[in-house]
N, C-alpha and C positions, 0 to 999 in steps of 0.2 A: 774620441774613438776608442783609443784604450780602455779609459775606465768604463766606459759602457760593452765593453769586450770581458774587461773582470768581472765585472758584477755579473755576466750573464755567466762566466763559467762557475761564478762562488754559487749562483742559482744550481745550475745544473749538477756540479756536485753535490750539493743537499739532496737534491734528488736523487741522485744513486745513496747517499747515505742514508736517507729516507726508507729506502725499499729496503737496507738491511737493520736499521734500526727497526722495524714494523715485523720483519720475521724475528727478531731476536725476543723481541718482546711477547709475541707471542710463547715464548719458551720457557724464559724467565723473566718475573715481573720485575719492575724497576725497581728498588731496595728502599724506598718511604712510604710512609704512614703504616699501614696493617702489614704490609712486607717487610719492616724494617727486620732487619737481621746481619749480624756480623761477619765480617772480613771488606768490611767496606769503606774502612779508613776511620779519623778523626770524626764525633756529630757534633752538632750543632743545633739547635732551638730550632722547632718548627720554622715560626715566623720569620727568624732571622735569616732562614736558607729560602723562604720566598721571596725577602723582599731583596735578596742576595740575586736571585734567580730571577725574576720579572724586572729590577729597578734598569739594566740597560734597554730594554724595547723601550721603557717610556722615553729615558732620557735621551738617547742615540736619533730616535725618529725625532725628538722635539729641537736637538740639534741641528739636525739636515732640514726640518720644517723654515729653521730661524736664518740656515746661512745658505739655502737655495736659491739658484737663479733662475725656476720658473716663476712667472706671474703669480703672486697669491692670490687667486682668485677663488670663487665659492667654491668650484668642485676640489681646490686645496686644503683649502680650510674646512669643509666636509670629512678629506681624508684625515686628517689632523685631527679633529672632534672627536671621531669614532675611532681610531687606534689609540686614541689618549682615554676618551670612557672607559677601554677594557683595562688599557696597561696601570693608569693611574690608581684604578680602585685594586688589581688582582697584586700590586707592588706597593702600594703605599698604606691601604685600607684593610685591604682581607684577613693581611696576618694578624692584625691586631685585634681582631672579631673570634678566629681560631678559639673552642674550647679548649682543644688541648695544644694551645701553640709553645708551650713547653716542653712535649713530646720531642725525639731527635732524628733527623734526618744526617746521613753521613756526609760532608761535606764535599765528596766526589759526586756526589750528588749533583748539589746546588751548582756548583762548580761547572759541568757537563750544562747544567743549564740556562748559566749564566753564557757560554760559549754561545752557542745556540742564539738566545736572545737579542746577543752582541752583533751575531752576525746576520740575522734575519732583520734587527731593527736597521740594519746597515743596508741591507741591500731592498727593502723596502721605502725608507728614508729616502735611500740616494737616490733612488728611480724616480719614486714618485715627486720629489722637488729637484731635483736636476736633471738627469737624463731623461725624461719624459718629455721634458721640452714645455709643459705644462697641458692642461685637458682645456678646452673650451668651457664657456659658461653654459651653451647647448649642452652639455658633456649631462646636466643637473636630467636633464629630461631625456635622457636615452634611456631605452626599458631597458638594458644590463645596468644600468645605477639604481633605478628605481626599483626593480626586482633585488640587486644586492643590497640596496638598504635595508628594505624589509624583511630580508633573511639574515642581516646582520643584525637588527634590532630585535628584531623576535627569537635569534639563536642566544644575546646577550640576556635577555627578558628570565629566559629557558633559564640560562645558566645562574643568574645570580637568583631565582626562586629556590630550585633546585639545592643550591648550599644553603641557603639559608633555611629552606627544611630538615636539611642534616644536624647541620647547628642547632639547630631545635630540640634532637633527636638528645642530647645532653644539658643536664645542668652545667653551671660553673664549677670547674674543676672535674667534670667527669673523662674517662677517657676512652670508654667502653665503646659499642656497637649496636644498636639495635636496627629492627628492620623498618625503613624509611613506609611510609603508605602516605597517597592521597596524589591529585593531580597525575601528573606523567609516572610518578613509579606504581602506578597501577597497572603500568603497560611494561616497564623498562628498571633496569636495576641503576643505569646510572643516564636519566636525562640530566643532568649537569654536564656530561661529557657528549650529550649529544648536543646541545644548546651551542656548546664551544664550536664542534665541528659545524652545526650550522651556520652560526657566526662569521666562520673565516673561511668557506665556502662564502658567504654572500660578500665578504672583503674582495677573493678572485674576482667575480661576478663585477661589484662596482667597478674597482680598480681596473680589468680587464688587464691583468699584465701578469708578465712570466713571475716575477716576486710572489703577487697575489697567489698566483696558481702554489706553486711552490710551497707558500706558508697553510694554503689548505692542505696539501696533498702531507705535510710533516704533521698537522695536526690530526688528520688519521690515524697518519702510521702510529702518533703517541699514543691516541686516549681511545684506540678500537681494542687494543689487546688488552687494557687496562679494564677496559669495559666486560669484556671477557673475561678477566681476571678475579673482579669484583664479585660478578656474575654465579663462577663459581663457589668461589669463598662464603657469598651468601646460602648456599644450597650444602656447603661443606658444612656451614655452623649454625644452622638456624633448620630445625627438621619439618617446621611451620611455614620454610619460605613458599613463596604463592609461586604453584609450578608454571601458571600462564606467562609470567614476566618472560620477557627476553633482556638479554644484555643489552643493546643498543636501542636498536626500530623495533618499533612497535608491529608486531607481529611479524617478521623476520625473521630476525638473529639478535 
């Protein structure tokens, strides 16, 4: 009873720190990649402040996956699959793909995000193989699982085309900028950052729980002002950007 009493309050404070992290961010952008700039401590190597920053969500959920006492059953082992697809490749894979993963990120950075990570894979983790008590094998066939699967595969789909267009956009060793075209950025300056929020959006949706909801509602608050931020930057440095984009949704905002 306790620990199912922490984890709901470690929830609900992310959510009040959610709503101030999302205005803040809107103000000033978070200090890596095209923002990098000084008074931000110690950097460090791209890659190395991702996989600094993503490796506790994989490992902390794969933890509570292995020493949990609900039933493994499919609809467990479903949620295990698809928090391990995203975190395994975005933590162990991505960096190493990075054209400019030599680039630096300041270590208060990765740090902040490692927190985060730690605690969100924690309170996710625990819920869903211990306190939950476990979901039924019915659980596979309720239309909130079967609607958030396919918002989490299709927002993951989004997401990793999306980089890997970018990645494109440089040879090896280049470090520069150019302007993304084709698929979704014909509509959007950053569908990679909408891909994500759809993703974890259709995690709440499966899942159906306060964690769930929670790790959508943070993932807004990050990559909407980021998205905005991009947004601009594209229209500040490029006099050709195509004025139809929006930052996020497609015809929108």
């Amino acid at each position: 009873m306790i620990e199912a009493l922490v984890n709901v309050i470690l929830v609900l404070a992310g959510l009040v720190v959610a709503v101030a992290v999302f205005v803040v961010l809107f103000r000033v952008a978070a200090p890596y990649g095209r923002y990098l700039r000084r008074g931000w401590g110690p950097l460090l190597p791209n890659r190395y402040g991702w996989l600094l920053m993503e490796a506790p969500a994989a490992l902390v959920f794969a933890v509570f996956f292995a020493v949990g006492t609900a039933p493994k059953n499919a609809p467990l082992v479903a949620f295990f699959c698809l928090w391990e697809l995203h975190y395994v490749h975005r933590a162990f894979i991505y960096p190493w793909t990075l054209r400019d993963g030599n680039k630096k990120m300041p270590l208060t950075v990765a740090l902040l995000a490692f927190g985060f990570n730690l605690g969100n894979g924690y309170a996710n983790g625990r819920y869903m193989f211990t306190l939950s008590g476990g979901y039924p094998v019915g659980w596979l066939t309720d239309p909130r699982f079967i609607v958030g699967v396919f918002l989490f595969v299709m927002g993951y789909i989004v997401n990793r085309w999306a980089d890997l267009a970018l990645r494109g956009l440089r040879r090896p060793g280049e470090t520069g900028y150019r302007i993304p075209y084709g698929g979704l950025f014909r509509w959007v300056s950053c569908p990679n950052y909408l891909g994500e929020i759809v993703e974890w959006v259709g995690w709440a949706l499966l899942t159906w729980s306060l964690p769930g909801l929670a790790f959508a509602v943070w993932t807004v608050a990050n990559l909407a002002p980021r998205a905005r931020s991009h947004h601009a930057w594209y229209h500040a440095h490029f006099a050709d950007y195509p004025p139809e984009r929006k930052a996020l949704v497609p015809g929108v905002w």
